[in-house]
Each structure stands twice: as structure tokens, then as C-alpha cells.
Biopython code that builds the backbone (N, CA, C, O; Angstrom):
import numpy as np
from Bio.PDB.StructureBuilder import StructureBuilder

atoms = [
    (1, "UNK", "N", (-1.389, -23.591, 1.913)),
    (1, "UNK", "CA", (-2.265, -23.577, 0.763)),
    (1, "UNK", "C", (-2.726, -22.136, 0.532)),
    (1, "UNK", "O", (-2.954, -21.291, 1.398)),
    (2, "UNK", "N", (-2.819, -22.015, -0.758)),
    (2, "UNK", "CA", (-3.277, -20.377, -1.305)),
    (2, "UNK", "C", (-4.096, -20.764, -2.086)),
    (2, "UNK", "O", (-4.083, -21.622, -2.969)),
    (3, "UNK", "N", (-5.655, -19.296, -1.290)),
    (3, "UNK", "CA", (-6.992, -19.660, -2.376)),
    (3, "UNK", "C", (-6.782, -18.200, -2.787)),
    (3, "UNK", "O", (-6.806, -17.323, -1.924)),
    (4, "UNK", "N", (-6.565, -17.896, -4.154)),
    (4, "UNK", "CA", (-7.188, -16.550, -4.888)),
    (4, "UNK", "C", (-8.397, -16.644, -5.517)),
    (4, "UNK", "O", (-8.811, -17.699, -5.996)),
    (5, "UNK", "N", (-9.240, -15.170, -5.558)),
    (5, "UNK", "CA", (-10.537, -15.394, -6.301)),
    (5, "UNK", "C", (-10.997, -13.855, -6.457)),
    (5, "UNK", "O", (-10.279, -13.060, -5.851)),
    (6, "UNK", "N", (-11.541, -13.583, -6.816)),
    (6, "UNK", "CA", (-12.584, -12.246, -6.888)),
    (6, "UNK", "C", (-13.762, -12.266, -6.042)),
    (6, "UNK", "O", (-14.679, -13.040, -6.315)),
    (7, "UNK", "N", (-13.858, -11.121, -4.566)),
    (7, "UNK", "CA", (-14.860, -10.622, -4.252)),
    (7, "UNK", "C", (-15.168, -8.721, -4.609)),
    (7, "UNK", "O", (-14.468, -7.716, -4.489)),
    (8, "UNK", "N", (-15.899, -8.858, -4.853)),
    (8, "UNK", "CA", (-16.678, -7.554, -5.468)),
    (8, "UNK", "C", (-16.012, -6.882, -5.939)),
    (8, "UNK", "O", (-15.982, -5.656, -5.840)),
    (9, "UNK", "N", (-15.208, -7.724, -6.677)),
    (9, "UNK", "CA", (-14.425, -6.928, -7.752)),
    (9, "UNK", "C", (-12.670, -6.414, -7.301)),
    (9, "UNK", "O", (-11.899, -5.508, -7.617)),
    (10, "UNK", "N", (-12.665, -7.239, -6.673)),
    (10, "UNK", "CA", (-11.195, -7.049, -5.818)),
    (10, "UNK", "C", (-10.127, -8.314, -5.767)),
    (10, "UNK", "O", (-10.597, -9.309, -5.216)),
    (11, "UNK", "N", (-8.908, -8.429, -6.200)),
    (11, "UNK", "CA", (-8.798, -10.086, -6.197)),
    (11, "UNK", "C", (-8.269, -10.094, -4.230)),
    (11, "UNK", "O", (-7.644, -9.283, -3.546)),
    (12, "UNK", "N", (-8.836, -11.274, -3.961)),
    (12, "UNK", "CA", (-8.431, -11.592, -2.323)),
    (12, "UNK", "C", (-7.645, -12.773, -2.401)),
    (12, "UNK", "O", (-7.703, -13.627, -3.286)),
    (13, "UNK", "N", (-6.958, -12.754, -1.472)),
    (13, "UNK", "CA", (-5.805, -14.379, -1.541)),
    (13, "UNK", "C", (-5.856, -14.313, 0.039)),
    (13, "UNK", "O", (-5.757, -13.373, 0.829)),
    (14, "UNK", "N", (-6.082, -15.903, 0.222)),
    (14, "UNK", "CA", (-6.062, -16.202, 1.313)),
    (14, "UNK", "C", (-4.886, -17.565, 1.399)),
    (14, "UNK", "O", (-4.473, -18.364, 0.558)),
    (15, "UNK", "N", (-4.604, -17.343, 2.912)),
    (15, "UNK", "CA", (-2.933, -18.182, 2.722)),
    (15, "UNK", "C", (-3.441, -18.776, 4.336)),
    (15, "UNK", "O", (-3.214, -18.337, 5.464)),
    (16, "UNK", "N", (-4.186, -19.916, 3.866)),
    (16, "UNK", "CA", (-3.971, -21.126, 5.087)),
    (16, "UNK", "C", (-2.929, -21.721, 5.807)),
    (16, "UNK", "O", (-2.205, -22.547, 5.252)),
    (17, "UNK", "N", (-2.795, -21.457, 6.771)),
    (17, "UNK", "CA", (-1.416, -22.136, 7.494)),
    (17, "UNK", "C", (-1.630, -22.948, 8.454)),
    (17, "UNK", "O", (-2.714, -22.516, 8.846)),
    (18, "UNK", "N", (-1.281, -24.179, 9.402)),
    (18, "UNK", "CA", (-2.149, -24.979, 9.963)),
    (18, "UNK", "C", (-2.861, -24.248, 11.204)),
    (18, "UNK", "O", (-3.902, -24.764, 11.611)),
    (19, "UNK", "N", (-2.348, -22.990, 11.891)),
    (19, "UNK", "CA", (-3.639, -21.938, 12.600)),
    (19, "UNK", "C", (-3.611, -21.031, 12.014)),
    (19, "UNK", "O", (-2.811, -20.379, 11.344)),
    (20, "UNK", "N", (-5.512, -20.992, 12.598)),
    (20, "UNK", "CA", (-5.811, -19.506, 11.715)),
    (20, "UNK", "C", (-4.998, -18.454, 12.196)),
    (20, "UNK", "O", (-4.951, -17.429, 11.516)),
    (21, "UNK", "N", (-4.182, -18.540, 13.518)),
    (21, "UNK", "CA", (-3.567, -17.410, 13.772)),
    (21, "UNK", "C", (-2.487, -17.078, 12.763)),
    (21, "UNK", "O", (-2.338, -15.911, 12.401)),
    (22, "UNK", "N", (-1.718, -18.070, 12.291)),
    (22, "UNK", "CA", (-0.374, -17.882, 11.511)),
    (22, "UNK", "C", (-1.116, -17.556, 9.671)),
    (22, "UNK", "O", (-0.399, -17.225, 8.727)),
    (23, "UNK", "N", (-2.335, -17.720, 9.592)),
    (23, "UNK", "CA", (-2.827, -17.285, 8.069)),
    (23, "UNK", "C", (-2.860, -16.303, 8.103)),
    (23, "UNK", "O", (-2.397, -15.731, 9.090)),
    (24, "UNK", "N", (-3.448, -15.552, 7.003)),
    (24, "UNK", "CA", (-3.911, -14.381, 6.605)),
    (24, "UNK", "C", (-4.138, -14.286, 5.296)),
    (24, "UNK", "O", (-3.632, -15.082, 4.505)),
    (25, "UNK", "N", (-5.167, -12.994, 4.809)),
    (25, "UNK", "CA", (-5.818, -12.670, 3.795)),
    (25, "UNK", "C", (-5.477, -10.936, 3.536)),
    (25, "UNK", "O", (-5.368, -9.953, 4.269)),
    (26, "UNK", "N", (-5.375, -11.235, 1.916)),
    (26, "UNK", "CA", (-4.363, -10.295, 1.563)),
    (26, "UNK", "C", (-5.375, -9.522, 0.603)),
    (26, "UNK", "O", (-5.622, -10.315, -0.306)),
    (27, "UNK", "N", (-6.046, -8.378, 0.399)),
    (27, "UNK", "CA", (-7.121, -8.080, -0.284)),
    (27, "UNK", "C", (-6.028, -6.855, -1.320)),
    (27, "UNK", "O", (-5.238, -6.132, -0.712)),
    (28, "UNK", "N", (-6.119, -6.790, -2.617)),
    (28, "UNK", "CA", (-5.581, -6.153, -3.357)),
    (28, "UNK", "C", (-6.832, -5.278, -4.396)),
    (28, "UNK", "O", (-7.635, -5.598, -5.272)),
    (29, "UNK", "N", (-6.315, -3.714, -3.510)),
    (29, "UNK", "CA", (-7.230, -3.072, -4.253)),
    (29, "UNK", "C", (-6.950, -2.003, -4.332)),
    (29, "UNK", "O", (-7.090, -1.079, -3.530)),
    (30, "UNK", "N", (-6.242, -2.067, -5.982)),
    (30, "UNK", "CA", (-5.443, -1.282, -6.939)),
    (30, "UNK", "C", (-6.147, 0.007, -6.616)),
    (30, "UNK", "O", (-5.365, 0.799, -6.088)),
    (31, "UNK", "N", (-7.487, 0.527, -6.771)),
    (31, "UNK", "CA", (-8.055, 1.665, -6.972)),
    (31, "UNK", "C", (-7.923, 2.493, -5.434)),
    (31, "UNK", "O", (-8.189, 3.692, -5.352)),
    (32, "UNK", "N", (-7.565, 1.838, -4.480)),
    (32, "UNK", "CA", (-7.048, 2.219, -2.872)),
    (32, "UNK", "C", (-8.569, 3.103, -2.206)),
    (32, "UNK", "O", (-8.556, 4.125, -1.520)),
    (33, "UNK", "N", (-9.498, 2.505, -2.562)),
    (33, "UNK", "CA", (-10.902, 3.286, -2.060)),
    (33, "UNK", "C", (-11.539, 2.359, -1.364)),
    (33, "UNK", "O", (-12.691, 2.645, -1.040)),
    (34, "UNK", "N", (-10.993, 1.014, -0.941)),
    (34, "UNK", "CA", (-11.595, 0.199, 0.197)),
    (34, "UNK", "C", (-11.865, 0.962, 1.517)),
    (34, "UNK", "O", (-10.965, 1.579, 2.086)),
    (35, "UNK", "N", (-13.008, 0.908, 1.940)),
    (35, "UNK", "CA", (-13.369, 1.286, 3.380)),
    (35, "UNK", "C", (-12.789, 0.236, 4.758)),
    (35, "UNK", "O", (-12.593, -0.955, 4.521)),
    (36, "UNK", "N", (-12.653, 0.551, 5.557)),
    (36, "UNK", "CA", (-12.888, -0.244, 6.805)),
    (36, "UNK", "C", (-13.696, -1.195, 6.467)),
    (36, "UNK", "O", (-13.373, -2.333, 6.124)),
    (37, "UNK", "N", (-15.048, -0.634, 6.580)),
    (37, "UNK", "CA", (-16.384, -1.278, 6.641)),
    (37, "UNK", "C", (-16.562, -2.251, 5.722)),
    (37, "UNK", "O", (-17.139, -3.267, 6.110)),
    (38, "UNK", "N", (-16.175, -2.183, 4.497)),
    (38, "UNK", "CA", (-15.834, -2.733, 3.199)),
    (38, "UNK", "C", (-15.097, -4.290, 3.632)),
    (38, "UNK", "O", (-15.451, -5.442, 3.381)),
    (39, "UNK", "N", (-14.010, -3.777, 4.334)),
    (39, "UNK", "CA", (-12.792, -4.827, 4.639)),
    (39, "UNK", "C", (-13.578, -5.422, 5.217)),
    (39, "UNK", "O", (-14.032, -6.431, 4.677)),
    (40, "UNK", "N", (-14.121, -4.968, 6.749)),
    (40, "UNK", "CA", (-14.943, -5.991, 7.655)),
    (40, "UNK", "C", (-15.721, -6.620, 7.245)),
    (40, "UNK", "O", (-15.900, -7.735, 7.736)),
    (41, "UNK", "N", (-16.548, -6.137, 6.114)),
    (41, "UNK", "CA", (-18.032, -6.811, 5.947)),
    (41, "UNK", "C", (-17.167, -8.191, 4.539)),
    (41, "UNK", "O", (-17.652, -9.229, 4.090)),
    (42, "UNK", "N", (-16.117, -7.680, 4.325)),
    (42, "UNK", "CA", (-15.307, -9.167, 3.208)),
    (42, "UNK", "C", (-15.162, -10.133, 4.255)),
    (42, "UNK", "O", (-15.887, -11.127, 4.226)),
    (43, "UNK", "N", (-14.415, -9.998, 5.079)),
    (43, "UNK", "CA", (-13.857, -10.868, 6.273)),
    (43, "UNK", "C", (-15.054, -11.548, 7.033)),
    (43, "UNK", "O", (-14.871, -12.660, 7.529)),
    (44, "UNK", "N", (-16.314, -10.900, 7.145)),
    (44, "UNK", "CA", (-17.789, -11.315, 7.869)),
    (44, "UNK", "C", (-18.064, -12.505, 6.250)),
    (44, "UNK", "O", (-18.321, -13.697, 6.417)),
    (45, "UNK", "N", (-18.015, -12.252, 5.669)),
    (45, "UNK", "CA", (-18.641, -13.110, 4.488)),
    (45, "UNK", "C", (-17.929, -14.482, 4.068)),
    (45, "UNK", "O", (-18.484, -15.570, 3.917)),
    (46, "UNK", "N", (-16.536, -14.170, 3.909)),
    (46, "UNK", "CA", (-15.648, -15.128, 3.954)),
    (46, "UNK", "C", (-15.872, -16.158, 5.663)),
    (46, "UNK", "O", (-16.042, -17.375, 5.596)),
    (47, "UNK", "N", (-15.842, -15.643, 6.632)),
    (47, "UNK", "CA", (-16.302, -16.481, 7.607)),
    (47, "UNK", "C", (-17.522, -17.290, 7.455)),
    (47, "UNK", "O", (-17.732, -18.461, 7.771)),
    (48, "UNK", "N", (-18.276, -16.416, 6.904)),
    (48, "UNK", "CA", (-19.789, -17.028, 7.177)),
    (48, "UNK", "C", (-19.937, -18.108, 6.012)),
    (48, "UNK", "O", (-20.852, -18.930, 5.967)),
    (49, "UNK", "N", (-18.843, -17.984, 5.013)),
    (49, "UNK", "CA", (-18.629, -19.319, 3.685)),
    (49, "UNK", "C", (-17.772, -20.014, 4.339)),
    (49, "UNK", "O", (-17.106, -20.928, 3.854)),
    (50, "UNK", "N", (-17.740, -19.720, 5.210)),
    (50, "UNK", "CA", (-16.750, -21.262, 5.772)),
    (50, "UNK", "C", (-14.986, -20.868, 5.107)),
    (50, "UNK", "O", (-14.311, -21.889, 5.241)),
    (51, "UNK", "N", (-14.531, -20.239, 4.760)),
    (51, "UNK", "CA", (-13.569, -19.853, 3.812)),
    (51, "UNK", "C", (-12.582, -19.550, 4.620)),
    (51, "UNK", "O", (-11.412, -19.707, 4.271)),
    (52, "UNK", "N", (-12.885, -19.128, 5.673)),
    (52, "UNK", "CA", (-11.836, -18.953, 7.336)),
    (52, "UNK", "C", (-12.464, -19.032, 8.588)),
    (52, "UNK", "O", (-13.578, -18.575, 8.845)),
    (53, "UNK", "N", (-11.661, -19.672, 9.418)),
    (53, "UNK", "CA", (-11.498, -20.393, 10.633)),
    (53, "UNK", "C", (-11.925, -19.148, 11.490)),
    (53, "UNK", "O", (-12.740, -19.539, 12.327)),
    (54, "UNK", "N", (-11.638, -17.491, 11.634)),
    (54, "UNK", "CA", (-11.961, -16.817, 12.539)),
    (54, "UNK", "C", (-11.980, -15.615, 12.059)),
    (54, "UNK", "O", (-11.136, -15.103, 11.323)),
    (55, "UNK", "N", (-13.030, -15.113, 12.507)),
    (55, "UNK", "CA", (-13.003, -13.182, 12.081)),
    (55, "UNK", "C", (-11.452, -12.285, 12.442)),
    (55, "UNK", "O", (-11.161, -11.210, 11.916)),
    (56, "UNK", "N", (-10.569, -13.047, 13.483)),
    (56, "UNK", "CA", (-9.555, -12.503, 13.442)),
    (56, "UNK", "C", (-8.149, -12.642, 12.804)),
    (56, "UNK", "O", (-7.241, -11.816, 12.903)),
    (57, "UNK", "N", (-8.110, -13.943, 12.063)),
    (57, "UNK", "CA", (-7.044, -13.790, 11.301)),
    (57, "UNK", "C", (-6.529, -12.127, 10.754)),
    (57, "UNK", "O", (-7.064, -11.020, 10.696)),
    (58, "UNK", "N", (-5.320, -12.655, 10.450)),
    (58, "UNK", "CA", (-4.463, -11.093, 9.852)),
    (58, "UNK", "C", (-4.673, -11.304, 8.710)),
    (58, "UNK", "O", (-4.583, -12.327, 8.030)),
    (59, "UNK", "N", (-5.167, -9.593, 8.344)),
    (59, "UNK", "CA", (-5.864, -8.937, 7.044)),
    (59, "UNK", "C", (-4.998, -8.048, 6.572)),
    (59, "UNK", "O", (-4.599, -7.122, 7.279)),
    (60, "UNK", "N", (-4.560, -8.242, 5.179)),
    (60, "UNK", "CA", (-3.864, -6.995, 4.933)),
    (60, "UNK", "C", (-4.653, -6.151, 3.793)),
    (60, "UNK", "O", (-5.299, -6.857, 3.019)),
    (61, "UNK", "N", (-4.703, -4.783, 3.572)),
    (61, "UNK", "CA", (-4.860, -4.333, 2.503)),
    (61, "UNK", "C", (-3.610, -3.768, 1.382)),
    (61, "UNK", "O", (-2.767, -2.905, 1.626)),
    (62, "UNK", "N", (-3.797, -4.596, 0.012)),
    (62, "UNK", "CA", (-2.587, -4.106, -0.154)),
    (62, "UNK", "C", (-2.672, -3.157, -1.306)),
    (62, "UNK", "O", (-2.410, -3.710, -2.374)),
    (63, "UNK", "N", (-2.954, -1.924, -1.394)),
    (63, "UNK", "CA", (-3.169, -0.504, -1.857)),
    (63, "UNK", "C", (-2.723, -0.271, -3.303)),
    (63, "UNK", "O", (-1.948, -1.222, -3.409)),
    (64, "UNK", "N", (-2.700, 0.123, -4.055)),
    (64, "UNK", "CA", (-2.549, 0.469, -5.294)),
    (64, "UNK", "C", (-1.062, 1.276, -5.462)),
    (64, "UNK", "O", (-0.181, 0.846, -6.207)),
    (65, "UNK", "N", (-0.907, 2.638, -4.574)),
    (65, "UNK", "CA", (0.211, 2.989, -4.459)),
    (65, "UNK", "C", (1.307, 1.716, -3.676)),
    (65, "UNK", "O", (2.501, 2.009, -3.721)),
    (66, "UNK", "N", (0.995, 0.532, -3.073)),
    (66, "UNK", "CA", (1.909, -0.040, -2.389)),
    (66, "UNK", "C", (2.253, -0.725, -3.430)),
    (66, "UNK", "O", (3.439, -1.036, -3.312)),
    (67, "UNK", "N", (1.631, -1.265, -4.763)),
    (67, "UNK", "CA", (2.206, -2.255, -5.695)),
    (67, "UNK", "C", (3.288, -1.270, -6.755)),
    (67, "UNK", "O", (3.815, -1.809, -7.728)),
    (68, "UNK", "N", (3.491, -0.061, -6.491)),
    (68, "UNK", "CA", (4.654, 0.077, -7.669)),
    (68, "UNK", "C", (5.981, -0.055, -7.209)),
    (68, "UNK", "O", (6.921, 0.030, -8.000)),
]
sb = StructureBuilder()
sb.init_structure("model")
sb.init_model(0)
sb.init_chain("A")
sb.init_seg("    ")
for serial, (resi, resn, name, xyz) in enumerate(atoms, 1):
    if name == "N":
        sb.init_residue(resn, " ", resi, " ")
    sb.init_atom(name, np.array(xyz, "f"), 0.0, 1.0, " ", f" {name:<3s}", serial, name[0])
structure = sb.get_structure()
């Protein structure tokens, strides 16, 4: 199952698989000025909505120069 949506202005897709180990969340942000801290504190929020199973699922950022 795939949830897309907008957090703070970024679209995020998250891709449930039956473990959280085999999911991951794919944050697309065209303008490529996401921080670390940025990433972590998405991934802390999305946990804390119930939205994923563990702070460690695999996170990707996927960069602005990576989409051409």
C-alpha cells in the first residue's frame, strides 16, 4: 500500500510492506535544501501519527537534481 500527502510543503510517499523493515518513505524535495534535522524531525512526526511502525524504517531523500 502507498500513502502520498504533503508535509511542510514537501510531497512524502510512504510504501507499507507487511514489515516495517521492508517499507520505506520517500520524501521528494525538488528545492534539495532539506536538512538532516528536517528529515528526522518528518520521520519523529509521522511516528508519533501513528503513520509508521518505527523511527527506523528506510528513508530516502529524493533531491531535485536526482529527478531529471
Amino acid at each position: 500500500m502507498v500513502n502520498s500527502f504533503y508535509l511542510n510543503g514537501l510531497v512524502v510517499e510512504i510504501r507499507h510492506e507487511e514489515s516495517w523493515e521492508d517499507s520505506s518513505i520517500y520524501i521528494y524535495d525538488c528545492l534539495s535544501n532539506l536538512s538532516k534535522a528536517e528529515q528526522k524531525a518528518m520521520v519523529e512526526y509521522l511516528y508519533n501519527e501513528g503513520l509508521i511502525e518505527d523511527r527506523r524504517i528506510r528513508t530516502e531523500v529524493v533531491r531535485g537534481e536526482d529527478m531529471n
